[in-house]
C-alpha positions in Angstrom: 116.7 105.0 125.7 115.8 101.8 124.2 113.4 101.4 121.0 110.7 100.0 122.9 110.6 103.2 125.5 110.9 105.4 122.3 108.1 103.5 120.6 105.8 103.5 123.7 106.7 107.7 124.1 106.0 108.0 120.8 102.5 107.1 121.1 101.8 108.6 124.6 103.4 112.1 123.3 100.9 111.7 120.2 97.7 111.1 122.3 98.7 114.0 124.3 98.9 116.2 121.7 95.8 115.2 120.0 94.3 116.4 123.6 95.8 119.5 123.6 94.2 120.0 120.3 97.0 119.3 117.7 95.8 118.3 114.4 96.6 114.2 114.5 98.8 114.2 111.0 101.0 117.3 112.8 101.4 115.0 115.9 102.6 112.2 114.3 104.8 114.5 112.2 106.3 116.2 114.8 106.9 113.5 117.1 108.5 111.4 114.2 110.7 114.3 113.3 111.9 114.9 116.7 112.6 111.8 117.7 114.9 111.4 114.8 116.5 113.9 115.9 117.3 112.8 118.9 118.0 109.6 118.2 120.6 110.5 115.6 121.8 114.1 117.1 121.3 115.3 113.4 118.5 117.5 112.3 119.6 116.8 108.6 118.3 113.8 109.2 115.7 114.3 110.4 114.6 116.7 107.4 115.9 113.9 104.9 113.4 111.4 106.6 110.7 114.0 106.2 112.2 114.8 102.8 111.6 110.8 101.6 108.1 110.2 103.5 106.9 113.2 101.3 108.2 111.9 98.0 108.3 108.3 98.2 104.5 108.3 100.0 101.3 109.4 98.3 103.4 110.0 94.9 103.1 106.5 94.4 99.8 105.7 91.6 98.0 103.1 94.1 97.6 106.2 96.3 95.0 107.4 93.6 92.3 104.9 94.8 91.7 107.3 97.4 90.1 110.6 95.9 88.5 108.0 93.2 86.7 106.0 96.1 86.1 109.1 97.9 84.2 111.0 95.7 82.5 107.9 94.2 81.0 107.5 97.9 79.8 111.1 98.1 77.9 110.9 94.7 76.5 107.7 95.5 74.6 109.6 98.8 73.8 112.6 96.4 71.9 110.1 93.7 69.9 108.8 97.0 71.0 105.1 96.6 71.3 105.0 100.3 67.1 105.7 100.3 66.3 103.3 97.3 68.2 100.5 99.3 66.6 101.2 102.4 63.2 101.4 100.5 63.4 97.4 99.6 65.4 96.4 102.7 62.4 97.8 104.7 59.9 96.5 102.8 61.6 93.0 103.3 62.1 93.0 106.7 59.2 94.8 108.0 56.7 92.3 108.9 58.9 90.9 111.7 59.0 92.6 115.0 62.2 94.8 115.1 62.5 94.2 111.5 63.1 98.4 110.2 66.4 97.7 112.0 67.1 94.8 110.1 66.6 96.7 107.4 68.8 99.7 108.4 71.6 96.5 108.7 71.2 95.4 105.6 70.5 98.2 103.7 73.3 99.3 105.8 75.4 96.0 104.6 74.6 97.0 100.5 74.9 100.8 100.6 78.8 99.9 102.2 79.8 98.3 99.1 79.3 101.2 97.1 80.9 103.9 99.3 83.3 102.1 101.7 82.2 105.0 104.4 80.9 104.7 107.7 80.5 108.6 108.4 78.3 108.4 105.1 76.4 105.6 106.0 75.4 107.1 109.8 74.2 110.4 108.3 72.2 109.0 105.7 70.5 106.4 107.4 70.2 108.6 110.9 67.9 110.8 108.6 65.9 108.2 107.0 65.7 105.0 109.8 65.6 106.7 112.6 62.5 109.0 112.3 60.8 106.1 110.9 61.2 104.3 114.0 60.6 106.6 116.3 56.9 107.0 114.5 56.5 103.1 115.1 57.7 103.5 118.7 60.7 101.7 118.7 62.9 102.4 121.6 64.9 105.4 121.1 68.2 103.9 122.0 68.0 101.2 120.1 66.9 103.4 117.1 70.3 105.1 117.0 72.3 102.6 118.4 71.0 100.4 115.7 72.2 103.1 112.9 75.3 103.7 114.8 76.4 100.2 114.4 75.4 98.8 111.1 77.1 102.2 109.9 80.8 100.7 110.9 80.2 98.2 107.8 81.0 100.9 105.6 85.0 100.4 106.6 85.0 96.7 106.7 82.8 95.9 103.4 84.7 96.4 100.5 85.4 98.9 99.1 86.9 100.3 102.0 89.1 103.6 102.4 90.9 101.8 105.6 91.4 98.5 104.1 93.1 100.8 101.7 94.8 102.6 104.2 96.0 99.4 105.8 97.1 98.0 102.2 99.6 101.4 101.9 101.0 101.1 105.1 101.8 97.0 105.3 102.2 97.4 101.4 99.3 94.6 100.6 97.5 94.4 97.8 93.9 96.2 97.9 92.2 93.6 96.1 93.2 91.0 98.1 92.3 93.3 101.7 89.0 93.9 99.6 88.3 90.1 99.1 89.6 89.2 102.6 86.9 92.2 103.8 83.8 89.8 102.1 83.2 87.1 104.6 83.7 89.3 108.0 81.6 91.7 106.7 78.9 89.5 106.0 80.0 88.2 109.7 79.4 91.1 111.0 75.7 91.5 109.4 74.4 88.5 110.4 75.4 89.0 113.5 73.7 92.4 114.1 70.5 90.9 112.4 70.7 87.6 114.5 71.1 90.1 117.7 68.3 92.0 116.2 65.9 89.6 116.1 66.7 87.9 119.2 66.4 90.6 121.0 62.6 91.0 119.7 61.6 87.8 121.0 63.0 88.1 124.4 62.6 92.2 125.1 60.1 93.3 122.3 58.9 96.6 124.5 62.5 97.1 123.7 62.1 97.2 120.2 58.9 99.6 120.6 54.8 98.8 121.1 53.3 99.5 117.7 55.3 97.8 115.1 54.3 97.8 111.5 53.1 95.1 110.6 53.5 95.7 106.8 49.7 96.6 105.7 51.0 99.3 102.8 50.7 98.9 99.6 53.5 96.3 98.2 56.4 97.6 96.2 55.8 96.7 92.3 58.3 95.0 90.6 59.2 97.8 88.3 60.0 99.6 91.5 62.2 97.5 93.1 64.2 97.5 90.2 64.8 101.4 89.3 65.9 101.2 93.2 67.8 98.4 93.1 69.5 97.9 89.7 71.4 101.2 90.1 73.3 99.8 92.8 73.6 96.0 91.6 74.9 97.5 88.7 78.0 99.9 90.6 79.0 96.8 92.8 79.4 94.8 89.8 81.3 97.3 87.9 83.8 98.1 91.2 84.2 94.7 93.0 83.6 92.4 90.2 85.8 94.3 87.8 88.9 94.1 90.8 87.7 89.9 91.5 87.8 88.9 87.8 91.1 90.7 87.0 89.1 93.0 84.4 90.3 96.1 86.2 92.6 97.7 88.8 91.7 98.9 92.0 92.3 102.3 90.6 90.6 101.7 87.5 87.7 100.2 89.5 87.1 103.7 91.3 87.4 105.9 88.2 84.6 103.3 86.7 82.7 103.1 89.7 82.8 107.3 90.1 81.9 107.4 86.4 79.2 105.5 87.1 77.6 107.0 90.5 77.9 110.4 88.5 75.6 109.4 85.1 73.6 107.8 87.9 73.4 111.3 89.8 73.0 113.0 86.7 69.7 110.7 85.1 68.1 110.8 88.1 68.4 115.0 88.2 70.3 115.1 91.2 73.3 116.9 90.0 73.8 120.1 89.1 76.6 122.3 88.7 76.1 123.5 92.2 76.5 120.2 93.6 79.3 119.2 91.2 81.4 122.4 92.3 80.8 121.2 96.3 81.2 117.3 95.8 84.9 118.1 93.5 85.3 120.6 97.2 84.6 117.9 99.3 86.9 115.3 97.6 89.4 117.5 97.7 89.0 118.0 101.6 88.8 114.3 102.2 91.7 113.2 99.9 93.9 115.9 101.4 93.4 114.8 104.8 93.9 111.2 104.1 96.9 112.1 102.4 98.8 114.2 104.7 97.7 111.8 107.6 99.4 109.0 105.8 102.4 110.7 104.7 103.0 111.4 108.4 102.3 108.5 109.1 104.8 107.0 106.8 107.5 109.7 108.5 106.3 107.3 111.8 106.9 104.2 110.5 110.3 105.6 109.3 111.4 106.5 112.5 110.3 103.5 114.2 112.3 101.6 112.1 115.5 103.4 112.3 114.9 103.2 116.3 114.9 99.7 116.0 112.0 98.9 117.3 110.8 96.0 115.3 113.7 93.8 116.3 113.9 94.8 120.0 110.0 93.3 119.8 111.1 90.3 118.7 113.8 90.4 121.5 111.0 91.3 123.9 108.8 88.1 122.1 111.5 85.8 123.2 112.4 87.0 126.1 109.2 86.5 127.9 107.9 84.1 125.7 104.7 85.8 124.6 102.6 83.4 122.4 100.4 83.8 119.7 97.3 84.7 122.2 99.5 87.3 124.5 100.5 89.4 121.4 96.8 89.9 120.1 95.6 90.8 123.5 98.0 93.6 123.9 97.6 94.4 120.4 93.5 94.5 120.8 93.7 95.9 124.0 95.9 98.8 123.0 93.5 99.6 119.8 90.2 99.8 121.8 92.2 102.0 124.1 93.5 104.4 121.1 89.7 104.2 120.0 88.2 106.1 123.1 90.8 109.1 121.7 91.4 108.6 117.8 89.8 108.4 114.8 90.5 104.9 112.6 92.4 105.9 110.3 95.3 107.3 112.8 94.8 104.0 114.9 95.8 102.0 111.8 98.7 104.4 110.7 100.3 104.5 114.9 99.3 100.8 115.3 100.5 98.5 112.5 103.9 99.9 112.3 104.7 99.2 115.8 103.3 95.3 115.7 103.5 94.3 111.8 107.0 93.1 111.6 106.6 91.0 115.0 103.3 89.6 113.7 105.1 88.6 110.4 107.8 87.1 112.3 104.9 84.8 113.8 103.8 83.3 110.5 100.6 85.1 110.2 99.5 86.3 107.0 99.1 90.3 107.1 95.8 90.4 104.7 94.6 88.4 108.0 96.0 91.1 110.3 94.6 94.1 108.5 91.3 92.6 109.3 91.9 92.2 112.7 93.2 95.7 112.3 90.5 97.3 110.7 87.5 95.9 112.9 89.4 96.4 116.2 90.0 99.8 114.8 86.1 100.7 113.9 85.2 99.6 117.4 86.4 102.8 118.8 83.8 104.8 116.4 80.8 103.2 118.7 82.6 104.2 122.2 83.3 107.7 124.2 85.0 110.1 124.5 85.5 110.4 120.5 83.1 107.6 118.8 83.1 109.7 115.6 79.8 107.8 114.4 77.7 108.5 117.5 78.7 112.1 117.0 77.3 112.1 113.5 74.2 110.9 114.5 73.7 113.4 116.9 74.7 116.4 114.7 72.6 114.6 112.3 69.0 114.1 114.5 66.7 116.9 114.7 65.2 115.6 118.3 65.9 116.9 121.2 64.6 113.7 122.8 67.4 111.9 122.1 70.9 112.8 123.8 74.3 111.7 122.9 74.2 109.5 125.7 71.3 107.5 124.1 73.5 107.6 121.0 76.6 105.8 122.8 74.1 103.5 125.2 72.3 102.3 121.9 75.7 101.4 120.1 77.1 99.6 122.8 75.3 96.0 122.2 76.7 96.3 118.9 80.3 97.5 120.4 80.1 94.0 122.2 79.2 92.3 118.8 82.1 93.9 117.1 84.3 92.7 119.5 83.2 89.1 119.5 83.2 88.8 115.7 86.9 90.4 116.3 87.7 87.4 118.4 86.0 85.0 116.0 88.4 85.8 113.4 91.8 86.2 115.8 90.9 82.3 116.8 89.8 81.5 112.9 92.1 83.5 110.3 90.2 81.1 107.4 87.4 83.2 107.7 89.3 86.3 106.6 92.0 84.1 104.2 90.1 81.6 103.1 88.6 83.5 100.6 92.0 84.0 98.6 92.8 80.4 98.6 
């Protein structure tokens, strides 16, 4: 069997567990282990493989940017920044016809560069835009599907847990993904806003009947800053301590979770209740991420001994697949994974099947992890699995609106995704530039 047959079995034998049910981190482990086994006729092997993946992976002190980010993230939404941001975005936007959902973008947009979390940005802002503009009238679709895809910006505005992820697994540095993760993002926002606002002027009934015209009383200036300094103040600490060199990335997300709790704690939202439960959840998160990526280095293991990242190159020659070819396949296969996975998997199955042959190319792998990343957070806006139109559901209490609404609303901004993705492919500046 040769390693590109092993490789492509690999993956289908993963996806059909993950049907059957199988926790994903005990797919990839299991495949990995047995097909080293195979291969080599040795289970010693096999167990030494599993042996190193374990030691050598999350041991390493990087890996600790994780449960710092993570739990960072989760006091941010207990403090209520995600309201105080949409507070002023709304105000801002308001006046212009579909302009609550321009807000919910760009509040969206700020409240990702203080947790890096798309699930937290789609269940905080399902409870706070979307009721809002069902009482204006706005089409119900496009009240979710708005949420659902501004909430993506959570994994591609830094700080990001899968730029992280992708910085472990191509061994990248995470300030430099974090940088590289500026301009798309903003991409990205614009984009959803320019949609937005198109989209008033040609289909307003779309957008809803009785917009709000913006008669309340204005926001003070005092107010706009007790709800917007808090959050100014976190970005600066995180990203501009990693851009200026003051700190590490790991030191950035112990000063950034240092912050979001005295935050939490002046503004009386913490108490030893929701201490105990936010310490809980962190530790739930981080050992998920974890194990899925210590598996995942058991894959990348295995697909290396196999061989398969020289028989690619073999394959690249041999029918003289371009620059273009490889990228289609490569987006192609992600969006396909993203009807079935979650992102995080994606990354971990993906990257080690196609990083040494997109290296081999010239191509600069902070670039690729981009691509990576929003090809990736695609599949959270599409069925069967898109995790973020599931939150929202779970999240709404209206029966009114159906999960089909959910996926029908996120799919304009599915499409968008997917042209910004193919903006960058054809422009790498936009992600590299940066870091020049």
């Amino acid at each position: 069997m040769s390693p590109v047959e092993i490789g492509a079995l690999s993956v289908v034998a993963i996806v059909a567990m993950v049907y059957m049910g199988v926790y994903i981190p005990v797919a990839l482990g299991l495949v990995s282990f047995v097909s080293i086994w195979i291969i080599s006729g040795k289970s010693i092997l096999a167990f030494n493989f599993l042996k190193i993946a374990v030691s050598d992976g999350v041991t390493e002190y990087p890996f600790a940017t994780i449960p710092l980010f993570t739990v960072m993230g989760l006091l941010v939404s207990r403090a209520g920044l995600g309201t105080d941001i949409y507070a002023v975005m709304n105000r801002a936007f308001r006046a212009l016809t579909g302009g609550i959902g321009m807000a919910t973008v760009g509040a969206n947009a700020v409240f990702a560069a203080v947790t890096g979390s798309s699930i937290a940005s789609a269940s905080v802002f399902t409870r706070i835009a979307v009721p809002e503009m069902r009482k204006l009238n706005y089409n119900k679709r496009f009240a979710v599907g708005v949420v659902a895809g501004s909430s993506v910006l959570g994994m591609i505005i830094p700080p990001s847990a899968m730029l992280i992820i992708y910085s472990f697994v191509s061994e990248q540095s995470v300030g430099e993904m974090f940088l590289a993760g500026i301009v798309p993002g903003l991409l990205l926002t614009v984009a959803y806003i320019a949609w937005i606002y198109v989209s008033g002027k040609i289909r307003p009934a779309y957008l809803g009947s009785n917009i709000d015209h913006g008669d309340d009383i204005p926001m003070s200036l005092y107010e706009i800053l007790d709800k917007t300094v808090p959050t100014v103040a976190l970005i600066l600490i995180v990203l501009g301590g990693i851009y200026t060199g003051w700190l590490t990335p790991v030191e950035a997300g112990a000063a950034g979770a240092l912050a979001a709790f005295l935050i939490a704690v002046l503004r009386r939202r913490m108490t030893w209740q929701s201490l105990w439960e936010t310490a809980i959840e962190t530790g739930h998160i981080t050992a998920s991420i974890l194990f899925l990526i210590t598996m995942a280095s058991l894959y990348s293991r295995m697909l290396g001994y196999a061989g398969l990242p020289n028989q690619l190159n073999e394959v690249l020659q041999t029918y003289n697949l371009g620059f273009v070819e490889v990228m289609i396949i490569y987006v192609v296969l992600m969006l396909f994974l993203g009807t079935l996975l979650d992102t995080a998997s994606i990354i971990l199955i993906v990257v080690p099947l196609f990083i040494t042959l997109v290296e081999g190319m010239g191509m600069s792998l902070v670039w690729f992890g981009i691509v990576t990343v929003i090809g990736a957070e695609i599949g959270l806006l599409t069925p069967p699995l898109g995790i973020s139109c599931f939150v929202i559901k779970s999240s709404l209490n209206d029966p009114d609106i159906t999960l089909k609404d959910v996926f029908f609303g996120a799919f304009p901004f599915a499409v968008i995704m997917l042209l910004v993705l193919i903006l960058i492919i054809a422009f790498p500046v936009l992600s590299t530039g940066i870091l020049n």
